[in-house]
N, C-alpha and C positions, 0 to 999 in steps of 0.2 A: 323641698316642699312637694308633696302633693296634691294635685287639684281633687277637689271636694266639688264644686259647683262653681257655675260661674253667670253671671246676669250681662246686662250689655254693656256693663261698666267696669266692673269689678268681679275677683277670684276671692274663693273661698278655700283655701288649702289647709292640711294639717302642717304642725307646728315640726320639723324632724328632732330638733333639742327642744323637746318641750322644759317650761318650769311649771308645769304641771304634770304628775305620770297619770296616766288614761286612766289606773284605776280609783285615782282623785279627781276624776275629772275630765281631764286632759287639757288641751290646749290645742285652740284651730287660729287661722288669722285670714284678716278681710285687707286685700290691696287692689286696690285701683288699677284699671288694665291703664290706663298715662299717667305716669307721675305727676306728683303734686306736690308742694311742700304741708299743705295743710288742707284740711276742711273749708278755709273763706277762698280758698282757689277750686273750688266746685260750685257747678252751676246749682240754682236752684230744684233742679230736676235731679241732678245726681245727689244729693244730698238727702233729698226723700229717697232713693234710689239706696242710698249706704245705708239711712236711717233701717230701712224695710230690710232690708238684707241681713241688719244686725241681729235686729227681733227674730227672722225667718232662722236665721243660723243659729242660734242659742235655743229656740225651739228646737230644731229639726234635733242639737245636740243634746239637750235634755232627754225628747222621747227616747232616742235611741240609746241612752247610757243607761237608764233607768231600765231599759230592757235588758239590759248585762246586767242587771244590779249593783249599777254605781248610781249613788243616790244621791244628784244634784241638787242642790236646795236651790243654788241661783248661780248665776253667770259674773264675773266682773266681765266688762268690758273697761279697755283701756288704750285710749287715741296715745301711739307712742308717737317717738321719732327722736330721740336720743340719739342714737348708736347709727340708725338709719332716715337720718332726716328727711322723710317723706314719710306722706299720710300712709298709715296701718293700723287696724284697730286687732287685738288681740284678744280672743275670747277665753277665757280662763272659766273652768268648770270647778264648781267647788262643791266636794262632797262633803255633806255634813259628816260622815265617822273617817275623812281623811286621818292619817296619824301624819303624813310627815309637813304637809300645804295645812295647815288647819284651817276651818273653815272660818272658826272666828277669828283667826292672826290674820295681821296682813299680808300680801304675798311677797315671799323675800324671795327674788329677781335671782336669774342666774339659772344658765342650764345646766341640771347635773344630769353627769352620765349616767345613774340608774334608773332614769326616768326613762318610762317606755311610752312610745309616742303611738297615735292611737293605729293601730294593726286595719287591714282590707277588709275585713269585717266591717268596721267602723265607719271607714271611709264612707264604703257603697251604703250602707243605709243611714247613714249623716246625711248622702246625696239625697239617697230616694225618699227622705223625708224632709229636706229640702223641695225638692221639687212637686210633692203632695201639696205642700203650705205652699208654694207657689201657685200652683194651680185652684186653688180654694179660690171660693168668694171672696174671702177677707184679704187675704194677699195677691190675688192676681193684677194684670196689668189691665184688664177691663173692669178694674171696680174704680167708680166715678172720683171719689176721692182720693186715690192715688195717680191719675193720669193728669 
């Protein structure tokens, strides 16, 4: 994995086998810097804390695909823990003219090796638009109803 961003709780990293290929989308994921087994083992602060990070990451990932001209209609988000039983949310980008992830099926699971996982290009401005939404009015850590 690679780090994308990270807040005082949790990492933001690209997916290295994605089951999305970057240019449907891609696929990033959100993990807890201490394990947990779930979401009801977060404090009430962290949980606003993932909640904002979800929202702030699926943004920052839309602006910047849509700038490649990968055309996200919308995000899944999806609280796993199957395979790795601890909290991680996965962010699945779904382009509406995907041909192989279609945007209207639902996501059939499983990394395939032709999937290409999102390139340093992607990373560094998934970050820096990250960290814009962070810094804004609406998502910073000084605005009254997030503190």
């Amino acid at each position: 994995m690679t780090l994308i961003y990270e807040s005082k709780n949790f990492t933001l990293e690209s997916h290295e086998n994605p089951e999305i290929d970057r240019l449907e989308g891609g696929h990033i994921k959100i993990n807890p810097k201490v394990r947990v087994r779930d979401r009801t083992f977060l404090s009430p602060k962290q949980a606003i804390e993932l909640m904002r990070f979800t929202i702030v990451a699926g943004k920052a990932m839309i602006l910047w695909m849509e700038r490649r001209w990968i055309k996200i209609w919308r995000i899944n988000y999806q609280d796993n823990g199957n395979w790795n039983p601890e909290l991680h949310i996965h962010l699945y980008g779904r382009a509406i003219d995907a041909k192989i992830q279609k945007y209207w099926d639902p996501l059939i699971p499983g990394h395939k090796t032709q999937f290409k996982a999102l390139d340093e290009k992607d990373i560094m401005e998934i970050k820096n638009e990250c960290e814009k939404l962070f810094n804004s009015e609406e998502f910073s850590d000084k605005n009254r109803w997030l503190s």
